[in-house]
Backbone bond lengths (Angstrom), bond angles and torsions (degrees), N, CA, C in turn:
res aa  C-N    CA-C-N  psi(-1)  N-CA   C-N-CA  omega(-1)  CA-C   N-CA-C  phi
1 X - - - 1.447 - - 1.529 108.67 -
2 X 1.382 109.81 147.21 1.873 105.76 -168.70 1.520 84.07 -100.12
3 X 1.597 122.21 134.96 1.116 111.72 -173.63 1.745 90.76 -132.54
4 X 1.577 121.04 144.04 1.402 134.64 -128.06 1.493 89.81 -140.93
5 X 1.829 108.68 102.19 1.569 106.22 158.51 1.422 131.33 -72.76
6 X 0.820 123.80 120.44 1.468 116.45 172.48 1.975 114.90 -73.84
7 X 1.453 100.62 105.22 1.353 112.17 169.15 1.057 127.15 -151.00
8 X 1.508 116.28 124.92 1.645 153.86 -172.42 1.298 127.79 -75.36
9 X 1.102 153.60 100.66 1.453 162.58 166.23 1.538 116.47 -74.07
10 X 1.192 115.83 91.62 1.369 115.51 160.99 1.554 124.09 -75.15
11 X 1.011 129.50 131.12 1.793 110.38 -162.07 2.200 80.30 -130.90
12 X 0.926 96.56 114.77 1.575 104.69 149.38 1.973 119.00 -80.18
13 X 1.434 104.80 121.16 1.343 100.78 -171.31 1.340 100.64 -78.74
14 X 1.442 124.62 -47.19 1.497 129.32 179.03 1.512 111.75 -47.43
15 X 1.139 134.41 -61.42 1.624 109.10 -165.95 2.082 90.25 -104.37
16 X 1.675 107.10 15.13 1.597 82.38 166.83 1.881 118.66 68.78
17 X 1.284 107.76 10.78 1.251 111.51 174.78 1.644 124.75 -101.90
18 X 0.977 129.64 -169.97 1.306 113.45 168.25 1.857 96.22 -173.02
19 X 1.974 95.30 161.48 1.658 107.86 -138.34 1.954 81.26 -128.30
20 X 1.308 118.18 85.49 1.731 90.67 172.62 1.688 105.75 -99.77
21 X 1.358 101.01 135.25 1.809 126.11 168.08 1.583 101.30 -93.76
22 X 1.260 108.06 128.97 1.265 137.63 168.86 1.446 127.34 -143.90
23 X 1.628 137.42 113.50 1.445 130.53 163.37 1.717 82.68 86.74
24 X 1.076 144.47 72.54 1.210 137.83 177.91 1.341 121.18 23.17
25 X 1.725 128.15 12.72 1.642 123.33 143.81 1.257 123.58 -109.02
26 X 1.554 94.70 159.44 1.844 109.34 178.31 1.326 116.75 -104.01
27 X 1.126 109.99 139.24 1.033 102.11 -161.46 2.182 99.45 -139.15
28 X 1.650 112.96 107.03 1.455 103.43 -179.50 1.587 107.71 -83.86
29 X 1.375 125.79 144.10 1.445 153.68 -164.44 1.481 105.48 -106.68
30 X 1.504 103.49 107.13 1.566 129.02 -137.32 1.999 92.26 -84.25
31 X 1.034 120.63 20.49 1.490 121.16 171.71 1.720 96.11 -121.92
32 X 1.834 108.33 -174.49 1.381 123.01 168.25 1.126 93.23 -140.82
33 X 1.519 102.51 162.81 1.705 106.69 -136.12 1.774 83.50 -155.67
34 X 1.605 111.96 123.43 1.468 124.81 -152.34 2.032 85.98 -63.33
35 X 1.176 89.43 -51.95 1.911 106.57 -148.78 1.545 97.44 -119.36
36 X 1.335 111.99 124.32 1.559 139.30 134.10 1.775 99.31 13.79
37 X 1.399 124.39 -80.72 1.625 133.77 -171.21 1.734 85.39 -60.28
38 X 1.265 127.48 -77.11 1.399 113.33 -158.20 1.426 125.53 -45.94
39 X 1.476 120.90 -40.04 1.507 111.20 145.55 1.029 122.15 -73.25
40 X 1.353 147.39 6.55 1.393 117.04 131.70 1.327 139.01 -56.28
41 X 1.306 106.80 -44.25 1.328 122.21 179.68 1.921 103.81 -56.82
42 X 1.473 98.70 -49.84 1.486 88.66 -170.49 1.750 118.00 -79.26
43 X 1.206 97.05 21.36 1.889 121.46 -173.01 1.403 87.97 -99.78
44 X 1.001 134.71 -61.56 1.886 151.26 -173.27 1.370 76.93 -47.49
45 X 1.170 124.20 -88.44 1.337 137.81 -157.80 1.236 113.99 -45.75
46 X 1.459 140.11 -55.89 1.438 145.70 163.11 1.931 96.86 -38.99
47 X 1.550 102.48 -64.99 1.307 85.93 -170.54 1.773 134.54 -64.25
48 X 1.197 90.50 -20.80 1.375 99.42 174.81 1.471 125.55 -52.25
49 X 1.892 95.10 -53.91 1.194 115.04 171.84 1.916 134.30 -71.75
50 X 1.015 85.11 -43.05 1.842 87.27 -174.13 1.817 95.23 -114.83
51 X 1.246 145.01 10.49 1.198 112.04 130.27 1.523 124.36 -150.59
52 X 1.801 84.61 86.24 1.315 117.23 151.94 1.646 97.66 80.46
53 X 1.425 136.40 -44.93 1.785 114.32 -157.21 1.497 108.78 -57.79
54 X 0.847 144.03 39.17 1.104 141.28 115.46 1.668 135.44 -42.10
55 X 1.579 107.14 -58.12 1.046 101.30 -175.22 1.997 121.66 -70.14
56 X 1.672 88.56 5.84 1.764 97.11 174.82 1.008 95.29 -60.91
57 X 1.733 124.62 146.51 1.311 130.16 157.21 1.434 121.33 -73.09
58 X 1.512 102.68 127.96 1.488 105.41 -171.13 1.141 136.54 39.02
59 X 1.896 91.36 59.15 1.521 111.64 160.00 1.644 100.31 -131.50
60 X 1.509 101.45 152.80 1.086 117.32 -170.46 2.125 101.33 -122.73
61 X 1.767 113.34 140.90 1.499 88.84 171.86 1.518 135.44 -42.97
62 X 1.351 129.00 -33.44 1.243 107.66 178.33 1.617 127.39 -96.96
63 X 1.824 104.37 31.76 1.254 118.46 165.93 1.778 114.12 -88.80
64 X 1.124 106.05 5.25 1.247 107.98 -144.18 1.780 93.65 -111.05
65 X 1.511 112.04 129.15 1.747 113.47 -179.53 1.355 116.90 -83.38
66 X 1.242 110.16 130.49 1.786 123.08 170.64 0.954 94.15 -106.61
67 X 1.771 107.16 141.88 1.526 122.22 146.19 1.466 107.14 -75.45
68 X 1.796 124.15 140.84 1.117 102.44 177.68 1.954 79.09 -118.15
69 X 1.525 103.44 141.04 1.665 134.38 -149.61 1.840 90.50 -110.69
């Protein structure tokens, strides 16, 4: 079964930060990030890494859907 996280990217343009919610937590992404795509990418990446989609079979981070917020 392909089973589908739901996760959200809030990107503040002013201080350049960004806020991703996933599984009912938030979680802010301890760098600043020039452009909109680069915190995404590093949202893929957080999620990939610290909670858990990885262990989906044969998914890779940039298989993975963001809401961008």
């Amino acid at each position: 079964m392909n089973e589908q996280t739901d996760i959200q990217l809030h990107f503040d343009v002013l201080s350049c930060r960004a806020l991703v919610c996933c599984e009912g937590k938030d979680y802010v992404l301890p760098d600043a990030y020039p452009t909109r795509e680069a915190a995404e990418a590093a949202a893929k990446k957080f999620a990939w890494e610290k909670l858990g989609a990885q262990k989906r079979r044969g998914r890779k981070p940039s298989d993975l859907a963001i809401w961008l917020r």
